[in-house]
PDBQT receptor file of N, H, CA, C and O in Angstrom, charges set to zero:
ATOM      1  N   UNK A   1      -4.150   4.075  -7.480  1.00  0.00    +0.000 N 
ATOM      2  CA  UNK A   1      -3.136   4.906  -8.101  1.00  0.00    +0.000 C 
ATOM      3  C   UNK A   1      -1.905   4.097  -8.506  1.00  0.00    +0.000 C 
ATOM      4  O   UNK A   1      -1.181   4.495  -9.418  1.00  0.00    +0.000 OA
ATOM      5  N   UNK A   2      -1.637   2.859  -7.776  1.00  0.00    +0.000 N 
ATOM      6  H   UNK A   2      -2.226   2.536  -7.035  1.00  0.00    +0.000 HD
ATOM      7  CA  UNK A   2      -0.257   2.222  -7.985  1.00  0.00    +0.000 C 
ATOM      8  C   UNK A   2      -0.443   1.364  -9.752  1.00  0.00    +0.000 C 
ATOM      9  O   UNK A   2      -1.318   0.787 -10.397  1.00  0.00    +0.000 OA
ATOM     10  N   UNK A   3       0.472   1.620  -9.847  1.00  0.00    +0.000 N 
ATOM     11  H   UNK A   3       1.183   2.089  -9.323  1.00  0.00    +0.000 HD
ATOM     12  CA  UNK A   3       0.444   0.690 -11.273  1.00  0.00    +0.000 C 
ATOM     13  C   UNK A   3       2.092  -0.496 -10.825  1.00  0.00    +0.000 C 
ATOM     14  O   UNK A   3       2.729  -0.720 -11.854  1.00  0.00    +0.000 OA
ATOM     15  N   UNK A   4       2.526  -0.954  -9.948  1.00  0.00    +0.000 N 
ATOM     16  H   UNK A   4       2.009  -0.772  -9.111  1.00  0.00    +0.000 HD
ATOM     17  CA  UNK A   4       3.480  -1.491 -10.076  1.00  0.00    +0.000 C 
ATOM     18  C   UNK A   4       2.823  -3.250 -10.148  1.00  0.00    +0.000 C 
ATOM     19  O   UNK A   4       1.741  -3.665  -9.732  1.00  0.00    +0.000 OA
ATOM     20  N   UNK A   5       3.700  -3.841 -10.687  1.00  0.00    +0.000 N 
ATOM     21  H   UNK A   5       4.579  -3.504 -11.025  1.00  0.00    +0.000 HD
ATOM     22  CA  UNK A   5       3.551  -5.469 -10.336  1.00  0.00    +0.000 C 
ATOM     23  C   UNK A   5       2.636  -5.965  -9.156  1.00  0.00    +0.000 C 
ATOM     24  O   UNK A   5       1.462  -6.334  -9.193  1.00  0.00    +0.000 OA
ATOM     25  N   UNK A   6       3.331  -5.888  -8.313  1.00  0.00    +0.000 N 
ATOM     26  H   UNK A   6       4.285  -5.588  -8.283  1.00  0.00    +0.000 HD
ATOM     27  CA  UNK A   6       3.135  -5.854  -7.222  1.00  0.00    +0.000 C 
ATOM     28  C   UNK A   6       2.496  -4.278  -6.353  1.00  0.00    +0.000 C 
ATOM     29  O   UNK A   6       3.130  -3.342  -5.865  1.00  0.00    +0.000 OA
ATOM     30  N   UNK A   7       0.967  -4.538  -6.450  1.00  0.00    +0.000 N 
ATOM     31  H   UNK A   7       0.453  -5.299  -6.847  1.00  0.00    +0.000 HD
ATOM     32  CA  UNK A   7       0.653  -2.825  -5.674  1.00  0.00    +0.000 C 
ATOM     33  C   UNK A   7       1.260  -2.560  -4.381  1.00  0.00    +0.000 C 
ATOM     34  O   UNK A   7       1.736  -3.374  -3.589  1.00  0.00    +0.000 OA
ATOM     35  N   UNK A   8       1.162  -1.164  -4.278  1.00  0.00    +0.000 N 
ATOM     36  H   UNK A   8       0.776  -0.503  -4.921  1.00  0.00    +0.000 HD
ATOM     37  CA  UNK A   8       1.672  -0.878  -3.123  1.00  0.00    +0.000 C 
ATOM     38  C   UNK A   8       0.477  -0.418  -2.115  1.00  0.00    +0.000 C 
ATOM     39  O   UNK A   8      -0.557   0.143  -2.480  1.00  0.00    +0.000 OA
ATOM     40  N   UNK A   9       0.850  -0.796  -0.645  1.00  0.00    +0.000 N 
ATOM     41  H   UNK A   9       1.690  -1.252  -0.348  1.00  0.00    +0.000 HD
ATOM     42  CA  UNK A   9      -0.515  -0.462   0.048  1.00  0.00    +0.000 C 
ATOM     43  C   UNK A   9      -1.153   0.560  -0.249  1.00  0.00    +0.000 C 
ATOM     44  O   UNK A   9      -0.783   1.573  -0.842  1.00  0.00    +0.000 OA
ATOM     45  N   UNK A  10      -2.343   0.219   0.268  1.00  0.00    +0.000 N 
ATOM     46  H   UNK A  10      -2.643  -0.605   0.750  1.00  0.00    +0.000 HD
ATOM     47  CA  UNK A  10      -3.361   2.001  -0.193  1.00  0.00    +0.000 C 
ATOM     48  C   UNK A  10      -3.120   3.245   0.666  1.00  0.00    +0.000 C 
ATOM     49  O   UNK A  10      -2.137   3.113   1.396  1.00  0.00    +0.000 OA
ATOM     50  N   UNK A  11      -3.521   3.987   0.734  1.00  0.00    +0.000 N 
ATOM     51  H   UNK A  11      -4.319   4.094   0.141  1.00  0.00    +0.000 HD
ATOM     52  CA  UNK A  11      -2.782   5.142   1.797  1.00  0.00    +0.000 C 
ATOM     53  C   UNK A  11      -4.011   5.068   2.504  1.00  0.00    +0.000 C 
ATOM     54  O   UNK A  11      -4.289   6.210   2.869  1.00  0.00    +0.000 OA
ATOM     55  N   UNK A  12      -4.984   4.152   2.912  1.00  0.00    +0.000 N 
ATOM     56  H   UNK A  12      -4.758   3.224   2.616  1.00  0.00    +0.000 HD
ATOM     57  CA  UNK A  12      -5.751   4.061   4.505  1.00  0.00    +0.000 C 
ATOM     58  C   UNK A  12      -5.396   3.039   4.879  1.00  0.00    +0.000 C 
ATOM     59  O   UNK A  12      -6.165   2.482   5.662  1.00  0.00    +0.000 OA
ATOM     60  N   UNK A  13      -4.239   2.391   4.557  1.00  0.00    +0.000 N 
ATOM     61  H   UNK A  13      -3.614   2.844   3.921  1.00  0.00    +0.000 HD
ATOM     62  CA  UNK A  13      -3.656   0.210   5.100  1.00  0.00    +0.000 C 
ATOM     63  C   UNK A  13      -2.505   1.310   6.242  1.00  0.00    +0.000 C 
ATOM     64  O   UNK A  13      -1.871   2.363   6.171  1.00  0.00    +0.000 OA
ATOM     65  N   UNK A  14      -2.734   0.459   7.004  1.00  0.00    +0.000 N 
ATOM     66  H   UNK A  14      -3.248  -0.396   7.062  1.00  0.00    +0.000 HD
ATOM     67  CA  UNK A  14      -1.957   1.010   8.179  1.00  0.00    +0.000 C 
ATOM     68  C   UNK A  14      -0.045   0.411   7.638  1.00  0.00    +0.000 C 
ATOM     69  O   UNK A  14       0.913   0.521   8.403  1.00  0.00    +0.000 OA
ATOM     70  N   UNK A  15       0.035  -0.102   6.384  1.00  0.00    +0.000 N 
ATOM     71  H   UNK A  15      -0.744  -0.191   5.763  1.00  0.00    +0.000 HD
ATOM     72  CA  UNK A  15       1.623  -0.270   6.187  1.00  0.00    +0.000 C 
ATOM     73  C   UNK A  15       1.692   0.833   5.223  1.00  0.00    +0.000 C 
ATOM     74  O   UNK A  15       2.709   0.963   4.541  1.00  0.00    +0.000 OA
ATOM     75  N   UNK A  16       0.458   1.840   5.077  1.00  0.00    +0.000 N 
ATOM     76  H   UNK A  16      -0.368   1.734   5.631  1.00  0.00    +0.000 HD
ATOM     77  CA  UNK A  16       1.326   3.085   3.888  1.00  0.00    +0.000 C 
ATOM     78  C   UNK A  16       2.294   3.293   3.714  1.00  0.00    +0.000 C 
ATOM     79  O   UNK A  16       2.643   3.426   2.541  1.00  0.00    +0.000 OA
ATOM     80  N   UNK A  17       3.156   3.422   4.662  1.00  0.00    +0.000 N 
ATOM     81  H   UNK A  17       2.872   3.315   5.615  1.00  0.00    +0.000 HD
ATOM     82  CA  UNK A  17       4.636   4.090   4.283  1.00  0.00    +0.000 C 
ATOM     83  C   UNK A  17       5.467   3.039   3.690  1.00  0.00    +0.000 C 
ATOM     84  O   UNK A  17       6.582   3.402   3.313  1.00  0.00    +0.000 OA
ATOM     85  N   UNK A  18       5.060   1.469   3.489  1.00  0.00    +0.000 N 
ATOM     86  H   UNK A  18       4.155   1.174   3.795  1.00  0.00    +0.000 HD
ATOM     87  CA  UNK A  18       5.974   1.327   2.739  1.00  0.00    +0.000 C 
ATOM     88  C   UNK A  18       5.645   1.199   1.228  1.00  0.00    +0.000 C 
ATOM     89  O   UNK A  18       6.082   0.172   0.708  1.00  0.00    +0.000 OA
ATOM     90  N   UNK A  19       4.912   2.102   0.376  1.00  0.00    +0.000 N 
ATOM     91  H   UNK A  19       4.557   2.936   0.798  1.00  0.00    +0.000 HD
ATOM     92  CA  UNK A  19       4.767   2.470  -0.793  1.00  0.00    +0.000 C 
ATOM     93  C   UNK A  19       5.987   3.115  -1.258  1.00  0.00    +0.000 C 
ATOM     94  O   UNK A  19       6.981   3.550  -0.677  1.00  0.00    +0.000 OA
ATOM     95  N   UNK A  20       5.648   3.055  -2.383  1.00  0.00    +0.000 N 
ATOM     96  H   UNK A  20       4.840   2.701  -2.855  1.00  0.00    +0.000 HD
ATOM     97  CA  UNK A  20       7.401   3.261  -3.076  1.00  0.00    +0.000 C 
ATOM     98  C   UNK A  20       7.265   4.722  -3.270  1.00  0.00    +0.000 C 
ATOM     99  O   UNK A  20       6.249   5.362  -3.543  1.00  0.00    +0.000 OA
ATOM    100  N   UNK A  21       8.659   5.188  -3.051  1.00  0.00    +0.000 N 
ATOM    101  H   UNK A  21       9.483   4.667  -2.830  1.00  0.00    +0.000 HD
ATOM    102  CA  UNK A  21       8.694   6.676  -2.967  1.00  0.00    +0.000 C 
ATOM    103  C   UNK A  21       8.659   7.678  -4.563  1.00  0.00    +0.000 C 
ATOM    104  O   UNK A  21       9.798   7.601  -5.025  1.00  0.00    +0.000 OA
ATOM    105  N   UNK A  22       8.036   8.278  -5.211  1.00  0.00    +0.000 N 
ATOM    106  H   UNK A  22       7.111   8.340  -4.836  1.00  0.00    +0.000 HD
ATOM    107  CA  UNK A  22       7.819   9.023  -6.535  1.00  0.00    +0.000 C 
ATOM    108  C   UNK A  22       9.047  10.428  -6.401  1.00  0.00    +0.000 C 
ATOM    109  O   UNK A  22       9.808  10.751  -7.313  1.00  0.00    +0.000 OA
ATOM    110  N   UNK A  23       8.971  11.086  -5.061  1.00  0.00    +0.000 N 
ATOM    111  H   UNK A  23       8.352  10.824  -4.320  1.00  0.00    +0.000 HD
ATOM    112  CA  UNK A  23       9.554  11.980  -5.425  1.00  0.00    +0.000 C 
ATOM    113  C   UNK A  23       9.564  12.711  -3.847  1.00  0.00    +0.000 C 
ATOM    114  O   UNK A  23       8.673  12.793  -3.001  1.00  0.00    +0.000 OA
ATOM    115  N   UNK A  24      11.029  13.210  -3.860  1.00  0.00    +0.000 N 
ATOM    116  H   UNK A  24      11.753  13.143  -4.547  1.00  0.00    +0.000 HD
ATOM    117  CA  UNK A  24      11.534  13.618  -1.937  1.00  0.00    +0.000 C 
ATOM    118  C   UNK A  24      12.357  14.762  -2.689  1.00  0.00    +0.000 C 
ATOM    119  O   UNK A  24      13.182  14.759  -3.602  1.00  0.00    +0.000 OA
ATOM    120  N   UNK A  25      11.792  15.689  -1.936  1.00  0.00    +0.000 N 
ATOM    121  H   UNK A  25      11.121  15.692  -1.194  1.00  0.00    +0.000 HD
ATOM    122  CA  UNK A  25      12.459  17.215  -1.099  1.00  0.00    +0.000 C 
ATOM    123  C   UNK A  25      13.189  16.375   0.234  1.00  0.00    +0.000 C 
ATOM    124  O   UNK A  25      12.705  15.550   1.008  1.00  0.00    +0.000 OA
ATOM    125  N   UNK A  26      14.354  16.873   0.155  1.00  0.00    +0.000 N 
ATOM    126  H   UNK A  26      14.748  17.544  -0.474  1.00  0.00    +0.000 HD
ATOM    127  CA  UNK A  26      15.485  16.512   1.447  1.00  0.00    +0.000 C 
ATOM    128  C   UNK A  26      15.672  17.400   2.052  1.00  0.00    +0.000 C 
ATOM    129  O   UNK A  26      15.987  17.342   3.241  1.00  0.00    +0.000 OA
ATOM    130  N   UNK A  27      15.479  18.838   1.167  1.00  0.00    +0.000 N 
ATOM    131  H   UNK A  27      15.224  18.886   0.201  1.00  0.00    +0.000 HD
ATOM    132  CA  UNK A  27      15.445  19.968   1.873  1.00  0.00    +0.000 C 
ATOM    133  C   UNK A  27      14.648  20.251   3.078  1.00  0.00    +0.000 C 
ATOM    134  O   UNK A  27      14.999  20.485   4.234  1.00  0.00    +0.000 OA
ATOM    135  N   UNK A  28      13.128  20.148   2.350  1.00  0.00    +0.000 N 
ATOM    136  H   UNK A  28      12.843  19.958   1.411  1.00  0.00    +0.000 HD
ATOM    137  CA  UNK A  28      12.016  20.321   3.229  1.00  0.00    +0.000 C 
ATOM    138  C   UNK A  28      11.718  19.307   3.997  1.00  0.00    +0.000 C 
ATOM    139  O   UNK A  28      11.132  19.494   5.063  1.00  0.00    +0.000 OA
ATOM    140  N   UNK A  29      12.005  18.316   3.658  1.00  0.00    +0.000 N 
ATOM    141  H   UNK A  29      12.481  18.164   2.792  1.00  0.00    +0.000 HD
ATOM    142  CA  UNK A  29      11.995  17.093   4.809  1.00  0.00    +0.000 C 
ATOM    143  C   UNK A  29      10.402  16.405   4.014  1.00  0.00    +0.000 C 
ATOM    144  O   UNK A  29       9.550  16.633   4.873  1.00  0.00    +0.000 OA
ATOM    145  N   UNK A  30       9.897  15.905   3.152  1.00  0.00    +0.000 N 
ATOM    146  H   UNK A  30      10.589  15.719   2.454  1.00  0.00    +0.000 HD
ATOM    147  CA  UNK A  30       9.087  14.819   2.607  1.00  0.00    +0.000 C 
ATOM    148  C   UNK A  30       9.124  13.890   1.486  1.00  0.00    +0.000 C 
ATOM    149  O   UNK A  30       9.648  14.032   0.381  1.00  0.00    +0.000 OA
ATOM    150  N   UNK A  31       8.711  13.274   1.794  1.00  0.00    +0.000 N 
ATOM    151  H   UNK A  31       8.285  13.159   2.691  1.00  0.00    +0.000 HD
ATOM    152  CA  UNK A  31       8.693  12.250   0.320  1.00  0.00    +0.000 C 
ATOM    153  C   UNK A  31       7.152  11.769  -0.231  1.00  0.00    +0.000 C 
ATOM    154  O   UNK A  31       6.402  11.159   0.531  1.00  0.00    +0.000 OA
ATOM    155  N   UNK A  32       6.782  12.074  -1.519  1.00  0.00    +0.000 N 
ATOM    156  H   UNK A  32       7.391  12.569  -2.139  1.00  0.00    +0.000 HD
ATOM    157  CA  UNK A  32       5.588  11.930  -2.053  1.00  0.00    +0.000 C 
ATOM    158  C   UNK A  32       5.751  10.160  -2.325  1.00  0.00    +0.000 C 
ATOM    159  O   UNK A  32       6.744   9.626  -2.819  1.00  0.00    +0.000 OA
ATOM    160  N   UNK A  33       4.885   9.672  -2.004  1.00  0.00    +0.000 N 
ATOM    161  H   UNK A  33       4.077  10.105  -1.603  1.00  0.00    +0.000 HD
ATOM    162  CA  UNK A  33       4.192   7.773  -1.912  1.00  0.00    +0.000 C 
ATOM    163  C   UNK A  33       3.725   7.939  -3.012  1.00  0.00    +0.000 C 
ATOM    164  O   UNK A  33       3.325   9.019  -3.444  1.00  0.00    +0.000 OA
ATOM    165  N   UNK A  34       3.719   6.697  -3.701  1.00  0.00    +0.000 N 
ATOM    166  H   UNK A  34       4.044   5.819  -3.350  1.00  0.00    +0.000 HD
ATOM    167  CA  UNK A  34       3.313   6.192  -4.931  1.00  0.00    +0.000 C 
ATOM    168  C   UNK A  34       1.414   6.109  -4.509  1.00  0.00    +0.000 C 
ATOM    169  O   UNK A  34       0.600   6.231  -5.425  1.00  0.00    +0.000 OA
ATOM    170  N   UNK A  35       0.991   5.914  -3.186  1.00  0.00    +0.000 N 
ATOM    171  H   UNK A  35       1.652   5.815  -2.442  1.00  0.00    +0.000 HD
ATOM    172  CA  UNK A  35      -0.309   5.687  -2.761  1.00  0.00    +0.000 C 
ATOM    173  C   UNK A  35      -0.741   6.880  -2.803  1.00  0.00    +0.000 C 
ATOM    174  O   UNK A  35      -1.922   6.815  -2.464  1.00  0.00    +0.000 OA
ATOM    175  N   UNK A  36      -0.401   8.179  -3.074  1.00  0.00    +0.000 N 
ATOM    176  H   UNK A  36       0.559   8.232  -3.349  1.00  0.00    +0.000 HD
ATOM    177  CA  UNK A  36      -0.538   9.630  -2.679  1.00  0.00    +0.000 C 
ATOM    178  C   UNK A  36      -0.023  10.456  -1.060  1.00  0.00    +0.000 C 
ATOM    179  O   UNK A  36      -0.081  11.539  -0.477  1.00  0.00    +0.000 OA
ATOM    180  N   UNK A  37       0.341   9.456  -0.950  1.00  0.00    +0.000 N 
ATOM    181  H   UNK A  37       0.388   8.576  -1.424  1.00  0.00    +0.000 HD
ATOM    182  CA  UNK A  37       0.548   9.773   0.617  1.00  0.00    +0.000 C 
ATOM    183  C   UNK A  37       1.938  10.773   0.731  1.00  0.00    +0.000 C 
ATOM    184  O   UNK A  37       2.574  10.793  -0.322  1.00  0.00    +0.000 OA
ATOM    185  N   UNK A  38       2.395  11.435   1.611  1.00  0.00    +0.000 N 
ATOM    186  H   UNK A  38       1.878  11.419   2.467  1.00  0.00    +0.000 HD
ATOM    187  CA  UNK A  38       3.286  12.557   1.799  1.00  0.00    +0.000 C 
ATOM    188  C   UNK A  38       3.633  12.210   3.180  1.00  0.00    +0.000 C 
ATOM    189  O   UNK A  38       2.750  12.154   4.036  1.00  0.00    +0.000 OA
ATOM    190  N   UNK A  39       5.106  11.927   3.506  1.00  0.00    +0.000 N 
ATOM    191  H   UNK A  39       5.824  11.973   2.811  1.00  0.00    +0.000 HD
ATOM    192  CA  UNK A  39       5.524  11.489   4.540  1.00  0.00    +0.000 C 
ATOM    193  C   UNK A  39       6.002  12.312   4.966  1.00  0.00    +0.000 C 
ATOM    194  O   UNK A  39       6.394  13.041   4.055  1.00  0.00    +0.000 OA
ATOM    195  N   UNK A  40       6.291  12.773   6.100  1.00  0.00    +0.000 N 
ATOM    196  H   UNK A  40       5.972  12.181   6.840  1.00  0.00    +0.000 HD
ATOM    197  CA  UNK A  40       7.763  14.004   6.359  1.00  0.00    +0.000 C 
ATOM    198  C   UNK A  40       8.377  13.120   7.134  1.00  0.00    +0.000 C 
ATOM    199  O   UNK A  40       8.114  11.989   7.544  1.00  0.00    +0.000 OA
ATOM    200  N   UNK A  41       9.425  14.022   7.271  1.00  0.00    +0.000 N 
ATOM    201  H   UNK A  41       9.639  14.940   6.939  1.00  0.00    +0.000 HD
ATOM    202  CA  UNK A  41      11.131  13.057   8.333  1.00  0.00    +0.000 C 
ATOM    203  C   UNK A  41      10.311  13.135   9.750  1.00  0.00    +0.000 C 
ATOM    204  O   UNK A  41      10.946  12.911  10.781  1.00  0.00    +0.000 OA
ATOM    205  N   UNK A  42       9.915  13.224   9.772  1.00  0.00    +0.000 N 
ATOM    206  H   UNK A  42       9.399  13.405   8.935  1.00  0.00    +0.000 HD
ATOM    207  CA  UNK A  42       9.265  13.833  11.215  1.00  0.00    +0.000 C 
ATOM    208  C   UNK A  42       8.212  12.418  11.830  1.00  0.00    +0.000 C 
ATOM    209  O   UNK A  42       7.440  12.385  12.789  1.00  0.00    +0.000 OA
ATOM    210  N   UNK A  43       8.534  11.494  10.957  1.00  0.00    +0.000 N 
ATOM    211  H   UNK A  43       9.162  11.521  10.178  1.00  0.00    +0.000 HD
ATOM    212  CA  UNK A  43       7.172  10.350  10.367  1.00  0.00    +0.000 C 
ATOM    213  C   UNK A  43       5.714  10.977  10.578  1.00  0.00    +0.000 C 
ATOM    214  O   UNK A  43       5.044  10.245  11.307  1.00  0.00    +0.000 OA
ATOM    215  N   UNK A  44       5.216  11.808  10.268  1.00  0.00    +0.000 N 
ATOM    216  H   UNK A  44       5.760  12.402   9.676  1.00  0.00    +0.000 HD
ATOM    217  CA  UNK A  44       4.354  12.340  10.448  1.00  0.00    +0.000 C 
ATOM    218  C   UNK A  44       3.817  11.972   8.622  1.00  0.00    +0.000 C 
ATOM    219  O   UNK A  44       4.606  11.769   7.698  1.00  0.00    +0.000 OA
ATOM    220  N   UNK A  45       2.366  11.977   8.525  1.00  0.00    +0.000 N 
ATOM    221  H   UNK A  45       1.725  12.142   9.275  1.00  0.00    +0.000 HD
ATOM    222  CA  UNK A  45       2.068  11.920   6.852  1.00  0.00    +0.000 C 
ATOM    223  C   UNK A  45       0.596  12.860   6.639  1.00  0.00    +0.000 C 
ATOM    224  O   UNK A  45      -0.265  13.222   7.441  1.00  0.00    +0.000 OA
ATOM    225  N   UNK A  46       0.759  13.041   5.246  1.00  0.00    +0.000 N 
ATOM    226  H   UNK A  46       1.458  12.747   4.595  1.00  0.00    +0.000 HD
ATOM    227  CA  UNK A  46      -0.936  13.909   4.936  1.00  0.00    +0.000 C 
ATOM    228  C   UNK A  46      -1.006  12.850   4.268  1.00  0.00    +0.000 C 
ATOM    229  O   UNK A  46      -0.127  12.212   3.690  1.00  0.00    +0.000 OA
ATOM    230  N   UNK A  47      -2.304  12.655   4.388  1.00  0.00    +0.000 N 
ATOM    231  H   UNK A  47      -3.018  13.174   4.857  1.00  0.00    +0.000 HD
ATOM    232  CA  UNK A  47      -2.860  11.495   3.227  1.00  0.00    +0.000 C 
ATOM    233  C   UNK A  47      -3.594  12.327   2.380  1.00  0.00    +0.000 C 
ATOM    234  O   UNK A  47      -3.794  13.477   2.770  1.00  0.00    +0.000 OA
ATOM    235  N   UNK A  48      -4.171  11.864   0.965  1.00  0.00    +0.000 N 
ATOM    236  H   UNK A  48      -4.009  10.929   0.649  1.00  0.00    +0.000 HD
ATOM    237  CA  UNK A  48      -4.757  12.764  -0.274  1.00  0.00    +0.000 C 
ATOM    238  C   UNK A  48      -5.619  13.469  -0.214  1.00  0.00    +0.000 C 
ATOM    239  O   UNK A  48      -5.848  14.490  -0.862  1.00  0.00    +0.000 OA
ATOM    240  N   UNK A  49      -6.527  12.675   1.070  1.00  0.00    +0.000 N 
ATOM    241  H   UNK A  49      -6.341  11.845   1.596  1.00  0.00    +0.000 HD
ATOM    242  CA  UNK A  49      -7.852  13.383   1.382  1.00  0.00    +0.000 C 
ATOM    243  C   UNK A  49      -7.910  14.297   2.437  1.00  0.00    +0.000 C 
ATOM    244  O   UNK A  49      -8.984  14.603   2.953  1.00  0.00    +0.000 OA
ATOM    245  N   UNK A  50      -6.662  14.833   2.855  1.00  0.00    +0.000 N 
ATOM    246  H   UNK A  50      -5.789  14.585   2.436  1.00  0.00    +0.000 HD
ATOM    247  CA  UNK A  50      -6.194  15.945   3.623  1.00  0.00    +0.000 C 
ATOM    248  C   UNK A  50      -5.808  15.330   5.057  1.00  0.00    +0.000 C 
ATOM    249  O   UNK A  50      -4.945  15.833   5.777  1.00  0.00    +0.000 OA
ATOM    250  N   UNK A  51      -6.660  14.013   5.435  1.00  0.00    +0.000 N 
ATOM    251  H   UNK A  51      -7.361  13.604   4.850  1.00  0.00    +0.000 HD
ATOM    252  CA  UNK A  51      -6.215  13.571   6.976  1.00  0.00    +0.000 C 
ATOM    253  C   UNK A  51      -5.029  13.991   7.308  1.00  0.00    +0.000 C 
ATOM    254  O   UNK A  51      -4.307  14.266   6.349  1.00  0.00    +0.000 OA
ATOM    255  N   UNK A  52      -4.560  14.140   8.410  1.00  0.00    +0.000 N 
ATOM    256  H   UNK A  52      -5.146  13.917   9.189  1.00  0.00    +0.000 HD
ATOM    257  CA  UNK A  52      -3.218  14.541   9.023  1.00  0.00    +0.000 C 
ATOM    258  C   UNK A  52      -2.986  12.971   9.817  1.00  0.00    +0.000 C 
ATOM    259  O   UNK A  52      -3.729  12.631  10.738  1.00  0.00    +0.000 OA
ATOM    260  N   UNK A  53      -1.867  12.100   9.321  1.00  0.00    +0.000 N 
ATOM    261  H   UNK A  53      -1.263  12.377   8.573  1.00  0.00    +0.000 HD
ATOM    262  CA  UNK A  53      -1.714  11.809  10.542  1.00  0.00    +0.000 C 
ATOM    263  C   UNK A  53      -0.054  11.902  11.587  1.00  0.00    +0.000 C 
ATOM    264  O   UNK A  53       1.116  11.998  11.217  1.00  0.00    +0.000 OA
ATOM    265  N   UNK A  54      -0.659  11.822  12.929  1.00  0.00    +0.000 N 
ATOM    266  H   UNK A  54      -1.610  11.744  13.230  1.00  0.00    +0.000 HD
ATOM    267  CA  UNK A  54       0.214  12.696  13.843  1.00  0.00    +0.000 C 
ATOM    268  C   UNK A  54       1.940  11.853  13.458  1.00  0.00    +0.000 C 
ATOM    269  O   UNK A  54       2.182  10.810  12.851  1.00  0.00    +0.000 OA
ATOM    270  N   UNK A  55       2.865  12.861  14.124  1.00  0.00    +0.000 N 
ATOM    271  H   UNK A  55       2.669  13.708  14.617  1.00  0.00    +0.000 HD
ATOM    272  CA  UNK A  55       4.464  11.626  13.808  1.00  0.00    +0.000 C 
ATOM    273  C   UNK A  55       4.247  10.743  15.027  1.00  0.00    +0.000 C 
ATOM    274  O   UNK A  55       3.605  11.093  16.018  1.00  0.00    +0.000 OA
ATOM    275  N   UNK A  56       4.857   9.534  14.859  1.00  0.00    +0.000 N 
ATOM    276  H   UNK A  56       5.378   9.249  14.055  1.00  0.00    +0.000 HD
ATOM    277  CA  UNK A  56       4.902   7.956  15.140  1.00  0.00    +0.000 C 
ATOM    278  C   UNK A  56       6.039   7.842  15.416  1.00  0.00    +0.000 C 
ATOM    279  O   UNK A  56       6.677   8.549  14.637  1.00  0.00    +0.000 OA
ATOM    280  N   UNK A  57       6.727   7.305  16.151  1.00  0.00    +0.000 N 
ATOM    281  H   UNK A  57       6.208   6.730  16.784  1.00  0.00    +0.000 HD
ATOM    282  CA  UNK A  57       7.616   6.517  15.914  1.00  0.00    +0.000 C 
ATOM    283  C   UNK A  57       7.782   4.886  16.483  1.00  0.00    +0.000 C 
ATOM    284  O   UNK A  57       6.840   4.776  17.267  1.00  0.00    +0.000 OA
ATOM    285  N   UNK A  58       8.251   4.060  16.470  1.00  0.00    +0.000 N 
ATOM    286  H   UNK A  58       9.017   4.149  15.833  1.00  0.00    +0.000 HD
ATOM    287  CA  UNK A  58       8.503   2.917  16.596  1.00  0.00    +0.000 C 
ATOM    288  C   UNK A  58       8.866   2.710  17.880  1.00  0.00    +0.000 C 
ATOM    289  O   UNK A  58       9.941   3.262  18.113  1.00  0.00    +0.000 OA
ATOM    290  N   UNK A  59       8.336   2.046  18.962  1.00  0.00    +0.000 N 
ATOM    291  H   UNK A  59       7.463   1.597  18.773  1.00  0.00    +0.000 HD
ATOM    292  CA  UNK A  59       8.755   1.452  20.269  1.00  0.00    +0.000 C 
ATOM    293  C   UNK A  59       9.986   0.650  19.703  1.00  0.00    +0.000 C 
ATOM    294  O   UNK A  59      10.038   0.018  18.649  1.00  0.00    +0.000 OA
ATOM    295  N   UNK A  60      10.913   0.817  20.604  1.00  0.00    +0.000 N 
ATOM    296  H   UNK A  60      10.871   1.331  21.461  1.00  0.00    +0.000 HD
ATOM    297  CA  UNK A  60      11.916  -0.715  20.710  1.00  0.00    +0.000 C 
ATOM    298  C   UNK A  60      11.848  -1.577  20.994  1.00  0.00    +0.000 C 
ATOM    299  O   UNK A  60      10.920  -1.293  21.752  1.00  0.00    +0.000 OA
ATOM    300  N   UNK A  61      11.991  -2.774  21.175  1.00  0.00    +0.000 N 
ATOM    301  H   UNK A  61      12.744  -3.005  20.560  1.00  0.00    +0.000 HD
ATOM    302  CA  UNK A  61      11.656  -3.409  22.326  1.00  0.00    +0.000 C 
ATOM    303  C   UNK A  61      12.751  -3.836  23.326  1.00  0.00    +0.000 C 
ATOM    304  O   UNK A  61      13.721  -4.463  22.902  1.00  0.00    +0.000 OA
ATOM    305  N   UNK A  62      12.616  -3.459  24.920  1.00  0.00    +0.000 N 
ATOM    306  H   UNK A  62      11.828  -2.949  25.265  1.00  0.00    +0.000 HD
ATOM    307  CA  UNK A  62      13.138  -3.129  25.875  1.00  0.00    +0.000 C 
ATOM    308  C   UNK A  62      13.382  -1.558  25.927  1.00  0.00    +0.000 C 
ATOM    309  O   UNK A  62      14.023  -1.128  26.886  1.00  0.00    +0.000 OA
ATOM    310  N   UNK A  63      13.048  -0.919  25.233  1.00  0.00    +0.000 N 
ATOM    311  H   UNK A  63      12.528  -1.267  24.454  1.00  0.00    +0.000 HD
ATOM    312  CA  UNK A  63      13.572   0.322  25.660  1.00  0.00    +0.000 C 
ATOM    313  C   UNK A  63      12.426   1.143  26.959  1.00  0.00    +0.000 C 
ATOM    314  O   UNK A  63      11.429   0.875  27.628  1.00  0.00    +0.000 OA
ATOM    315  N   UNK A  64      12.989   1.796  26.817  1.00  0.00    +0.000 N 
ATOM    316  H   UNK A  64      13.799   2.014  26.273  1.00  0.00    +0.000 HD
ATOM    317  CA  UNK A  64      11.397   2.417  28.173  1.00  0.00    +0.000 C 
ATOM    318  C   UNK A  64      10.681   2.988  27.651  1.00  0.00    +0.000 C 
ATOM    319  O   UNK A  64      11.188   3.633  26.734  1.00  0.00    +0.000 OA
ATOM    320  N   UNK A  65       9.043   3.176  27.826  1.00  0.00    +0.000 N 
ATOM    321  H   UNK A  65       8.631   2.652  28.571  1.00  0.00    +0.000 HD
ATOM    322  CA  UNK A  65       8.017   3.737  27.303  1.00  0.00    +0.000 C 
ATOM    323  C   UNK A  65       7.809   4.844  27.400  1.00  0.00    +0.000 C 
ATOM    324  O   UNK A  65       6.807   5.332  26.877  1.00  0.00    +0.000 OA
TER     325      UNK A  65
């Protein structure tokens, strides 16, 4: 789907989210990926082919688990 210079990951590469963003509701809380992918604030994403995947967030490091 990407047409940029440089593609952007595919929406099954575990760096999806950093595909370039097409278009965000701030309201509703998502942003549509140039890969098809649909992020919410929540880091949670649908990918095209309906997968759900769950919200994530980022360990720190040192923080507690």
């Amino acid at each position: 789907m990407c047409r940029h210079k440089s593609p952007c990951p595919a929406a099954m590469a575990p760096d999806r989210e950093q595909a370039e963003v097409l278009g965000r509701d701030s309201v509703l809380g998502w942003a549509l990926l140039c890969n098809g992918v649909i992020v919410f604030d929540d880091t949670g994403c649908l990918l095209a082919d309906g997968q759900i995947i769950a919200p994530h967030r980022p360990v720190l490091a040192g923080a507690p688990a």
